[in-house]
N, C-alpha and C positions, 0 to 999 in steps of 0.2 A: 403308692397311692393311685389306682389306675382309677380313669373315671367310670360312672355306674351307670346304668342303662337308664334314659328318663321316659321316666311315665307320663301319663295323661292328665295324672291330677296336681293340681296348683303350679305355681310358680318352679320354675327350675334354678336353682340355687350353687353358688361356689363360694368355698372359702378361703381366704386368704391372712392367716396369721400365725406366728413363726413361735408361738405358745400352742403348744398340743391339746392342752387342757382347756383352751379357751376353742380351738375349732372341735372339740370334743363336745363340749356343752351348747354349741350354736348347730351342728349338726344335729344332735337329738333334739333340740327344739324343734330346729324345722320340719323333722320328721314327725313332732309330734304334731303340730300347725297342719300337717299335708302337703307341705314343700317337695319336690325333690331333689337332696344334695347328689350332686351328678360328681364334684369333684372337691376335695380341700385338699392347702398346699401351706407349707411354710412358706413359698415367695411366688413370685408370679411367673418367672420362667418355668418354675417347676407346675406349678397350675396349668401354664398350657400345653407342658408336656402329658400330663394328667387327662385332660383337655382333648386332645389331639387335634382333629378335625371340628370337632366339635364346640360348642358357644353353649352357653345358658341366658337366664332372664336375669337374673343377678348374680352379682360376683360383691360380698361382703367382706369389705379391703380394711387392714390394719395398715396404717401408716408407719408406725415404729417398728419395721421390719428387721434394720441395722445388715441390709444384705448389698450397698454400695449403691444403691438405684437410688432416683430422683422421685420424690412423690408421682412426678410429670410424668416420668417414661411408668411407670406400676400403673396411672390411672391409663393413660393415651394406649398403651399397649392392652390393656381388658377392653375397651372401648373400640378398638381397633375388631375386635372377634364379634362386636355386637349384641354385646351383656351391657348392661348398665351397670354402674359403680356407685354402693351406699357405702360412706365411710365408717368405721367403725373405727372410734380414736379415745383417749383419753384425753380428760378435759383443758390441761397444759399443755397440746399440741396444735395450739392457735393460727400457728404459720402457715403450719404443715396442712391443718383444714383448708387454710381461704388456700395456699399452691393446690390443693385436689380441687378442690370445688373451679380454681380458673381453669384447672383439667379438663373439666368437663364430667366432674362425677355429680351424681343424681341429687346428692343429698347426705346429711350426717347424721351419726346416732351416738351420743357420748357410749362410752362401755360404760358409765357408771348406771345407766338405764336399766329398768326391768326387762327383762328378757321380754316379757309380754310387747314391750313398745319397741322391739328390735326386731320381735316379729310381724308388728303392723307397720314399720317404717319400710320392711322386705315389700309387702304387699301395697303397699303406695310407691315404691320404685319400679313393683315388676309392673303395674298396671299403667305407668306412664306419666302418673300425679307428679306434682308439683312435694316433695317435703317440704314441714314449714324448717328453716332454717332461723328463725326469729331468734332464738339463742346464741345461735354459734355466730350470726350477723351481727350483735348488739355487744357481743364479747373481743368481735374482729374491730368494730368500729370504737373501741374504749379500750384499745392495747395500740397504743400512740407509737410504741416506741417501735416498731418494722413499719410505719405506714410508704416511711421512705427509704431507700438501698443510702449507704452512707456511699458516696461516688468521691475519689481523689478529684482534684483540679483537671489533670490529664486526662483522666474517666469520663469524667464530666465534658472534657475538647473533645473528645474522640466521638462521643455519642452525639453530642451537640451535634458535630460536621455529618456522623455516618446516617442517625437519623433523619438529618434536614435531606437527604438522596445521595450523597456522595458515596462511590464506589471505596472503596476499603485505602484502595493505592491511593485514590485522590485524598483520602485523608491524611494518611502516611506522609502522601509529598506536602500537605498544608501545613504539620504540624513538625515536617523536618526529624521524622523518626523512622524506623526502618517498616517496611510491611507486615514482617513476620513480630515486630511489637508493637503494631496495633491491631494486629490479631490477639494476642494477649492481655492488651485493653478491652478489647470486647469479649474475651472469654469472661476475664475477671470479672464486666459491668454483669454478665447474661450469670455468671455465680451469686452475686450480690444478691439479686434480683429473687433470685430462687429462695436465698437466703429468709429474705422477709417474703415470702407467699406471693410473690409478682412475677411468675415465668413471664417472660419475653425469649421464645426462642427463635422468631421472625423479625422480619427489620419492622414489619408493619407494629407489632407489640414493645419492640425498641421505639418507635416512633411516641405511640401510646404513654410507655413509660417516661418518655423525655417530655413530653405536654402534662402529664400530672404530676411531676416534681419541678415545673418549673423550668426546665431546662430550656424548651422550647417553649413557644406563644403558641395556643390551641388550636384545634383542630376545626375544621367546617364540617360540621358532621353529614354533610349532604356529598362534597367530593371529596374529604380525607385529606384535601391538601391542608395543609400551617395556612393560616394566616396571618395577615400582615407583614 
């Protein structure tokens, strides 16, 4: 699938979904709209092999790739070349939407949508608009049950100690465990987390995660330290 030379007119378009027949029918759309699809890929490494050097205005991401990636590294990595990222998901991939959307993708489009509104949701990503997510937000906030990572007692010490500042070994020695198993503890919490649509892969978003479940007392939102 090598990419194709982009022209002058509309939006520059890539796709990304691991069904042939579904980046079959979103490519001749686009082309029928006056898009141009520069590249489609079953997965995203192969997209920017496709890719090369090269970036477009969007990149139309399936999430149920099933190719070992993280929603996080598929959106961070298109995002990284300087395309913007509209999800394209089916509608029982709730998680998997709000982990892209904290990725930092543009916005979402159920697949069960008209093609028509999958190709105006293109053209409100490539121009930089705001998508309305009113849907996929009303759907995230009334599916109770990922709101929080289920964390063991010890998950729970680890994050507690490692968020509040503590270097990894200072915790290890507080908790009287080895270093290389609380590295494990915080592999496991930074899985969970992904698990229910909450990447945390910085200690500052470990922080974040441990003040909205409670773990820690909140934030000052002006210097980032805990309070109290």
């Amino acid at each position: 699938m090598a990419a194709e030379s982009v022209s002058a007119t509309g939006a520059t378009v890539a796709i990304v979904d691991d069904h042939e027949a579904v980046r079959l029918g979103l490519r001749a759309a686009c082309r029928d709209a006056g898009y141009t699809v520069v590249a489609d890929a079953a997965g995203v490494p192969e997209l920017l092999d496709a890719l090369g050097d090269g970036s477009c205005d969007v990149v139309v991401l399936d999430l149920s790739l099933g190719d070992g990636r993280t929603v996080t590294e598929n959106v961070r990595t298109l995002l990284s070349t300087g395309s913007a990222v509209l999800v394209h998901s089916i509608a029982d991939r709730v998680a998997a939407v709000r982990e892209a959307l904290a990725a930092g993708a543009a916005g979402v489009i159920p697949k069960a949508s008209p093609m028509a509104a999958v190709i105006a949701a293109i053209a409100t990503v490539a121009s930089g608009e705001a998508l309305n997510n009113v849907e996929w937000a009303s759907a995230i906030e009334a599916d109770r049950d990922f709101a929080k990572a289920q964390l063991g007692r010890r998950e729970r010490d680890v994050l507690h100690l490692y968020a509040s500042g503590l270097p990894l070994k200072l915790v290890a020695a507080q908790l009287g465990i080895a270093h290389s198993t609380a590295r494990e503890y915080l592999d496991r919490i930074r899985a969970k987390y992904i698990e229910v649509g909450r990447p945390a892969p910085t200690k500052v978003d470990l922080l974040r995660r441990a003040v909205e479940d409670g773990i820690l007392p909140g934030i000052d939102g002006e210097t980032g330290d805990a309070a109290g």
